[in-house]
C-alpha angles and dihedrals in degrees: 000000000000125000115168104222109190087341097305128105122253123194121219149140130209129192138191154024115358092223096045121106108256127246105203106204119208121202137200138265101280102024140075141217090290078074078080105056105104090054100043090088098043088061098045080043091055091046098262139116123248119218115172126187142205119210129228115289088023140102106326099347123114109256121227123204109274139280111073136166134225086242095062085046096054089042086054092058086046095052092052098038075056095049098046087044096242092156082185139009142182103246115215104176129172126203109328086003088064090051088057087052090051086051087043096053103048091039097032107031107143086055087063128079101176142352119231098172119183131197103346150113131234088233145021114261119255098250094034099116092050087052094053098043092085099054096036080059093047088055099039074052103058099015095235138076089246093117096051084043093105103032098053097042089054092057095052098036121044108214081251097063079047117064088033096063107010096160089064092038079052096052093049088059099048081055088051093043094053093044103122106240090230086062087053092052099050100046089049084059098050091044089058108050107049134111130160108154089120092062098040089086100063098051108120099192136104103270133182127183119210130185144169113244092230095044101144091180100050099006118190097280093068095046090045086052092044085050095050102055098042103086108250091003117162130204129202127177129222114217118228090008116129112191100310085062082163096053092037104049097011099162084051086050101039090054098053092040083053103039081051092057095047090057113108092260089072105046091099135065 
């Protein structure tokens, strides 16, 4: 599905009961809502509603040119929620999705009914705009994500996860591979230059961290540090996950994600 959100077209999909409270899913850099399969029926199954959304510049959302910011991302996810009339939402983010949930959070906070953030960090590395200059040249050069292709698919997926379910490793890929360049840009921008650990402080909301043990982007120590400075934040680790923690141990996943939204902070719309 199509909405236009400040004249520009944004890619989702919602399902589910129209009376269910809403879990609103967030993907990486480099992905797209189908990031998300293995979860959607865990949710209807649950008695939600599963929206998931592409950002700009991803799956089926309208790319602007680059850079962009955490905070336009977030505003992005605010404007639709709006326009579909989702006065509130669970908010389940990965990655760069779970940057946007921290920002929506803070910004957006009565839109947003509970935190579940995998995978992530509060703020950008020091040195994370040098690390990323080398690849961000090799795809300005050939004007495709073909040359961060491996490596990047080495740090979500582990050989194990592989070579048990290659058709799916092989769908991730095909979504890498169609990423616009100028969506990947973008997106690189607004993960490098982020930092809210001053304002995680001040979020009032229900919030879990969640990692894979093996994550080698936005390893544990980040997440427990996320987790730290969120009030009443918890943390909880996936074994032999590496940083799709979602695609790689989904039943692990699915039963914490579940076992979350159960909890009495979702039992509203």
């Amino acid at each position: 599905m199509l909405a236009t959100v400040d004249g520009r077209r944004v890619h989702y999909d919602l399902l589910g009961a129209d009376d269910a409270p809403v879990v609103c899913f967030a993907h990486s850099l480099a992905s797209d809502g189908g990031m998300w399969a293995e979860q959607v029926a865990a949710v209807l199954d649950g008695g939600f509603r599963a929206l998931r959304v592409d950002m700009r510049g991803h799956g089926g959302s309208e790319a602007l040119p680059p850079p962009y910011s955490i905070d336009a991302l977030a505003g992005d996810v605010a404007a639709l929620l709006e326009i579909l009339g989702i006065e509130r939402a669970h908010f389940v983010g990965l990655s760069v999705g779970a940057m946007i949930g921290q920002t929506l959070a803070i910004r957006y906070g009565a839109k947003v009914a509970s935190l579940l953030l995998s995978d992530t960090q509060p703020s950008s590395p020091a040195n994370a705009r040098a690390g990323w200059s080398a690849p961000l040249a090799m795809v300005r050069q050939s004007n495709s994500l073909t040359p961060v292709r491996s490596g990047m698919m080495r740090a979500w997926l582990s050989d194990a996860f592989k070579a048990r379910r290659p058709e799916r490793w092989a769908q991730i890929e095909r979504t890498l591979l169609a990423t616009p360049p100028a969506g990947f840009e973008g997106c690189v921008a607004a993960m490098t230059d982020f930092d809210v650990t001053a304002e995680l402080p001040s979020v009032r909301i229900p919030a879990l961290v969640v990692c894979g043990a093996a994550d080698p982007m936005t390893p544990p120590a980040e997440n427990r540090r996320l987790a730290a400075l969120i009030p009443g934040a918890r943390y909880e680790e996936i074994p032999d996950a590496r940083h799709f923690a979602n695609v790689e141990q989904p039943e692990t996943f699915n039963r914490i994600m579940t076992a979350w939204l159960k909890e009495p902070h979702a039992l509203s719309p």
